[in-house]
N, C-alpha and C positions, 0 to 999 in steps of 0.2 A: 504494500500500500504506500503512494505517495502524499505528503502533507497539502499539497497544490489542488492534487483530486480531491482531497477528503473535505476539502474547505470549500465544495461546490455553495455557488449560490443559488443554481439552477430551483426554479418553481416546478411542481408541475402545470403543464398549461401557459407558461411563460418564458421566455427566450432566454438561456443558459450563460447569455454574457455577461462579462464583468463589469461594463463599460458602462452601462445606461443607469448607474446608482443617483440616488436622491444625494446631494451634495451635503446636507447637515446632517444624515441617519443613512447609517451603511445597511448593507443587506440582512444584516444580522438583528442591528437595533430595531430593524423595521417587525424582523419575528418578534422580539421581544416586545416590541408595543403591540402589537397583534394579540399579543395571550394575552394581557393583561388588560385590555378592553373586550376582551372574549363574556360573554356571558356562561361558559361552564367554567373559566374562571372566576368569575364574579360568586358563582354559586358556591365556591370551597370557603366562605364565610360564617355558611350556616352548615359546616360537615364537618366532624366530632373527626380531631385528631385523637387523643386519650380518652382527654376527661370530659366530662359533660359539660356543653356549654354558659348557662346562664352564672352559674356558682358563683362563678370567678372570673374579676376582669382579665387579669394576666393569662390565665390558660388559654394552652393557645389552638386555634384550628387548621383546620388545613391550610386557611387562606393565608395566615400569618406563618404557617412551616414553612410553605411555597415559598413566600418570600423569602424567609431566610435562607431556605434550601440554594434558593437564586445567589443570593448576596456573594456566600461562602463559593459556590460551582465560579463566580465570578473572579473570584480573588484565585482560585484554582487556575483557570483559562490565564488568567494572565498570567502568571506566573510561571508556568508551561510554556504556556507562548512565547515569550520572552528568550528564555533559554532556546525554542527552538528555530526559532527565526534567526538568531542569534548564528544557526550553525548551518543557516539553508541560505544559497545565497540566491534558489530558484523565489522564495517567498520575499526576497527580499525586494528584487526585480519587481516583484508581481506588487508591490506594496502592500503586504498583508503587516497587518499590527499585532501585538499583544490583545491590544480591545477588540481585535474579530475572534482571535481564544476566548476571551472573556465574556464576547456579546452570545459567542453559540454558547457557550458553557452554562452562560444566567440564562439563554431561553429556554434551554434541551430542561432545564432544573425548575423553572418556574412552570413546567407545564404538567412536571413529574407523575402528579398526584390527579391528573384531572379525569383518569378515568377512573377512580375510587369512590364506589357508593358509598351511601349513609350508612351513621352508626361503628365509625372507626376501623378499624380491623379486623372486626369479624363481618364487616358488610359482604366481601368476594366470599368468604365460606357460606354465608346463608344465604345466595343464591345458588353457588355450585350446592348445598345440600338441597336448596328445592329440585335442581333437574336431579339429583341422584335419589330421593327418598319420597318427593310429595307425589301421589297416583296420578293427579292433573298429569304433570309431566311425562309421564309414561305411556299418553295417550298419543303422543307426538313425536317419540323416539322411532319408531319403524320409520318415518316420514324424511328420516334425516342420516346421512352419510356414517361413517365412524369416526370421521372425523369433525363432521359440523358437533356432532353429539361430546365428544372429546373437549370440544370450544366452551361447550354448555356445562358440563358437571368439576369442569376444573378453572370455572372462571375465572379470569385473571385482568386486574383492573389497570397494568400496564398496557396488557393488549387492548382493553377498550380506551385506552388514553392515546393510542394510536391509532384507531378507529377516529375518534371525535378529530384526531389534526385533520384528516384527510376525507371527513366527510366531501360527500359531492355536493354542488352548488353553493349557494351564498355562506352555509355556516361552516364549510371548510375553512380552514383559517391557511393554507397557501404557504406553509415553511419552509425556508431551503431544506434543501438535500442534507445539508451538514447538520441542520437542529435537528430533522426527523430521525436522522439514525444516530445522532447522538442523544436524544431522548430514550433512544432503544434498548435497554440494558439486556432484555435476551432475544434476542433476535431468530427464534428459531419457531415452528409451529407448534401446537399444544402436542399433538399426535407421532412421536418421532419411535424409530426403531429400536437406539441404544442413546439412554441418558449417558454421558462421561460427567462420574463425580467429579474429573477433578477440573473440569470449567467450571465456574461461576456462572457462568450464559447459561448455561442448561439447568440450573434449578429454578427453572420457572419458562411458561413461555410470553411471549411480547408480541402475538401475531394469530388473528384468526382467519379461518380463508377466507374472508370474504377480503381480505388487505394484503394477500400473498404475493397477488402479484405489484401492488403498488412498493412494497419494499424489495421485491424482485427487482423489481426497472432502476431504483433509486441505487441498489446494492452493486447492480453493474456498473452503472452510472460511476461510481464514486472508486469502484473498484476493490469490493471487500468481498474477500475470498468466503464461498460457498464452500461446507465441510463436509457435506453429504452430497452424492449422485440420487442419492432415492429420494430422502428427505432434504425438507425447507430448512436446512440449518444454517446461518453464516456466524462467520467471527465478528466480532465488537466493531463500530465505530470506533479509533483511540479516545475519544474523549465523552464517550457515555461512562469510560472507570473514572473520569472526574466526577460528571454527572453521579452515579453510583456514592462515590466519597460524600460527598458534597452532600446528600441524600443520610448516610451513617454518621456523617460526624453530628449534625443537627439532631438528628432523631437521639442518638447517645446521651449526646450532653443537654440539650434543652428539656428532652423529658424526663430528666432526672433533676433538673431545675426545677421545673413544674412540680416536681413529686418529692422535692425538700420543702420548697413553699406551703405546698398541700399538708405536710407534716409527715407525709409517707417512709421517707429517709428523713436522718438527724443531719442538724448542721454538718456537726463533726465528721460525719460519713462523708458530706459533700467536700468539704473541704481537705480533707485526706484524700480524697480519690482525683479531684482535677488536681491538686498540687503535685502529686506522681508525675503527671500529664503535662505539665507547666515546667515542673522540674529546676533546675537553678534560678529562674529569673521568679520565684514563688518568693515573698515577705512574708514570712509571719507576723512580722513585728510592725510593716506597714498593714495589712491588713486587719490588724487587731484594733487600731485606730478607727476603724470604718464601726458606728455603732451597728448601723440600721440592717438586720440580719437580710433581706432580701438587696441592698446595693453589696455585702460581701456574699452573694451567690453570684451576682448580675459581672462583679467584675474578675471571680476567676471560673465565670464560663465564658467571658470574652477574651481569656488568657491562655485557656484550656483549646480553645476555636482556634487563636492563631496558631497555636503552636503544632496542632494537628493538621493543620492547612500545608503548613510547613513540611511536615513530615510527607503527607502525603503527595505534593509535589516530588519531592527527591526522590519516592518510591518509582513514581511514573517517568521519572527521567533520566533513573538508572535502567531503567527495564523498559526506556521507548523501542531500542531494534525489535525483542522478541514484543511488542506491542503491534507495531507497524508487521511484522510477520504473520501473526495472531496466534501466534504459539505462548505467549502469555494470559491466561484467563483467569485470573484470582480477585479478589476484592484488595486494593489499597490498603483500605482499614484492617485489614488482615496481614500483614506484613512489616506494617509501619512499628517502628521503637514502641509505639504506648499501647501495642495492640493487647498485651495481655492486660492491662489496665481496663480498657474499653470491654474486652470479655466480663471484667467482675462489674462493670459497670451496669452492662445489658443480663447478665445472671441477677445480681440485685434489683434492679428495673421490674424484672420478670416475676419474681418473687412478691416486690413491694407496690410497684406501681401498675403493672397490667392485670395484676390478679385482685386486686383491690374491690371491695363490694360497690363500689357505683361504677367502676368501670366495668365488671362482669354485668353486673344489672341492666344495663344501659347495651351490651352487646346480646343479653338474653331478648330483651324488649325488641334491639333489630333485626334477630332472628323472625322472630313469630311476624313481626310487620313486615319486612320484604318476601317473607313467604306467602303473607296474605295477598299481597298485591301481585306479585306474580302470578300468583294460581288465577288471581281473577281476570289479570289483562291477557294472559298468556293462552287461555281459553278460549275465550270470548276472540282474542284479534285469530288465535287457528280456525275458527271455527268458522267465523264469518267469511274469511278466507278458503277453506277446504271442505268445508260441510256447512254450507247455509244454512239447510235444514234444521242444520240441530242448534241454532243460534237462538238461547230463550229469549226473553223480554228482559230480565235481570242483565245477561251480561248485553244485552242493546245500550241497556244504561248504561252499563261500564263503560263500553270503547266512547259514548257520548261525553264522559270525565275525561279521555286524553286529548291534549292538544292538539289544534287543527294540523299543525304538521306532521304529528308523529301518524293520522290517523289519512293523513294522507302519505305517508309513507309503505304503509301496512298494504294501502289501494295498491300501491306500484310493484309491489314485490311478487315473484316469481316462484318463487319457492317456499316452502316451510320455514326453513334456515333465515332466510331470510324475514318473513316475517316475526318470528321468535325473538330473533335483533334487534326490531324496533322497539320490540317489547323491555329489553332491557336495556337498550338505550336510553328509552326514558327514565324504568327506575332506578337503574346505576345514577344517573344525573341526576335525584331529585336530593333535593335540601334533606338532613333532619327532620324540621321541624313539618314539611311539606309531606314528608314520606309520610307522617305520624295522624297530619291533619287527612289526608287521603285515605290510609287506613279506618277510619274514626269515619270517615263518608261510606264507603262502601259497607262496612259491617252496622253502619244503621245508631252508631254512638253516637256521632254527630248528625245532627241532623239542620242542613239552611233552615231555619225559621221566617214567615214572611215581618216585614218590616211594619211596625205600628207608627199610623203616623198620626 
């Protein structure tokens, strides 16, 4: 793989050269304002990273991870970049910067999370458990491939976050070639023949068919070696393992801020565990001066951040050849000096903050709600679609609750596969609180009242 390809700015749908850029916002800045005026990003404001949202102002949600996730992938991009422009004298010609490192880096990472339904981390498992255990679902399994059905029970909200870039028409959001496959962290399909434990790419997949071949074209395009004749498998963008970083360092260390705040871990814990992390440039003694117990979390998690940023830059920049080869597949944060520190950090995490009774409550509550909706749209849009006949007056009213686009999507579709997609297009995308209030509609809880005037 060459650094010159891999930096394409090429759109799909739009002319592949370098030339014709907006003179105040490069091709990169232009993805990056693109998400952030997206309305599936707008929506990770009301979508539960840990903890429940209203409690606490400081917890934080996906909208504000994203961000951060961004910030951090940024400081990564450039810093990579730097060093490697530094050694290319073809990027140098071409005028590429540090800030086109940094601009894919903060987009590929601000977009991360957009294909992750409500209700935190257990949203992907309580869909993949509806197509695997609820009967609704079973009525539709013959209808669909082994692999569409593969797509469905092991849902995966990176592959729908890849999905929602490249929708068709107006709400495609149109990213270069360099943020789509650097947003891509496994680039391979749900349904493959042999997992290799010792990639990182293959613990998970980043691609459903119905987007196979759109990362197919992009994958040529850029020149990232395919690892299978049989199967959809290829190697890493190099700089989705920033993306990736950028992704563990945040999640590590801020939600173990969140869960010292919360009282989940003791001070003392916190501060013993990023000082490891921090390591010589750590004060005790300046630190003891600080009274106020949340500004000494706030500033050795901002301590703890650079110096992991650090770390993982030099990991990626000893290990660029077998990068660029794609004979290196490991996570950063797994390699880097503080890695065993960040293991006791994410064991403790697991123990104190994800196991916690309003976060388990709160994941048990998204269970039973996105099953409930599921069962009802997933029905009702198969059925109106493949068997009219047997469409009640009940789920009539259903598909009447989804949006005029999603239920004119359902119209256009061809297949099963396809129409089961739009179905979880929309509940993958819907808010929290949206999920909750829709549930509470269809089961008859809530009920419109007319208006007294």
């Amino acid at each position: 793989m060459e650094w010159l390809q891999l930096l394409s700015i090429k759109r799909f749908g739009e002319s592949d050269s370098r030339t014709p850029q907006n003179q105040f916002r490069s091709a990169f800045e232009v993805d990056y304002d693109r998400i952030i005026f997206s309305h599936p990003f707008r929506r990770l404001q009301d979508k539960t990273q840990v903890f429940p949202l209203p409690e606490h102002d400081f917890v934080h949600t996906r909208l504000t991870h994203s961000l951060e996730v961004s910030s951090v992938g940024r400081s990564l991009g450039k810093r990579v970049g730097e060093e490697i422009i530094r050694k290319s004298e073809p990027l140098q010609k071409a005028g590429i910067t540090p800030f086109d490192f940094g601009a894919i880096v903060a987009s590929a990472s601000l977009a991360h999370d957009l294909g992750n339904p409500p209700f935190g981390h257990s949203g992907e498992s309580a869909i993949s458990d509806f197509f695997l255990n609820n009967p609704v679902a079973h009525e539709f399994k013959s209808a669909l491939s082994e692999k569409e059905w593969a797509d469905l029970i092991k849902f995966e909200g990176n592959a729908q976050g890849f999905r929602i870039l490249n929708k068709k028409g107006s709400n495609g959001l149109k990213l270069t070639f360099a943020a789509l496959a650097s947003f891509t962290k496994y680039p391979r399909e749900s349904l493959i023949g042999e997992v290799d434990p010792n990639r990182k790419s293959h613990k998970k997949f980043g691609l459903f068919q119905s987007e196979i071949g759109i990362y197919a074209e992009l994958a040529k395009d850029m020149g990232l070696k395919q690892l299978s004749d049989s199967d959809k498998v290829w190697c890493r963008h190099p700089l989705a393992f920033l993306v990736e970083a950028a992704d563990d360092i945040c999640y590590s260390i801020i939600d173990f801020e969140d869960g010292c705040r919360l009282g989940l871990v003791t001070l003392h814990e916190t501060i013993e565990l990023f000082s490891e992390i921090i390591g010589e440039k750590f004060d005790s003694a300046k630190l003891a001066k600080i009274k106020d117990k949340d500004e000494k979390v706030a500033v050795l998690r901002a301590m703890a951040i650079s110096r992991l940023i650090e770390e993982s830059a030099e990991v990626f920049l000893e290990n660029e050849p077998e990068i660029l080869t794609g004979e290196f597949d490991s996570a950063l944060t797994s390699i880097i000096s503080s890695a065993k520190i960040l293991d006791e950090i994410e064991s403790l995490s697991i123990n104190r903050i994800y196991r916690c009774d309003q976060v388990v409550e709160r994941e048990a509550a998204g269970y039973s709600i996105l099953d409930g909706l599921l069962s009802a749209f997933c029905l009702a849009a198969f059925n109106k679609t493949s068997r009219i006949e047997s469409l009640t007056g009940k789920q009539k009213g259903v598909l009447r609750l989804l949006p005029e686009s999603i239920q004119l999507s359902i119209k256009e579709q061809h297949s099963p596969y396809g129409v089961i997609q739009c179905v979880t297009d929309f509940v993958s995308g819907l808010t929290d609180s949206y999920a909750l209030t829709l549930y509470q509609r269809i089961n008859g809880i809530s009920v419109p009242m007319n208006r007294q005037y």
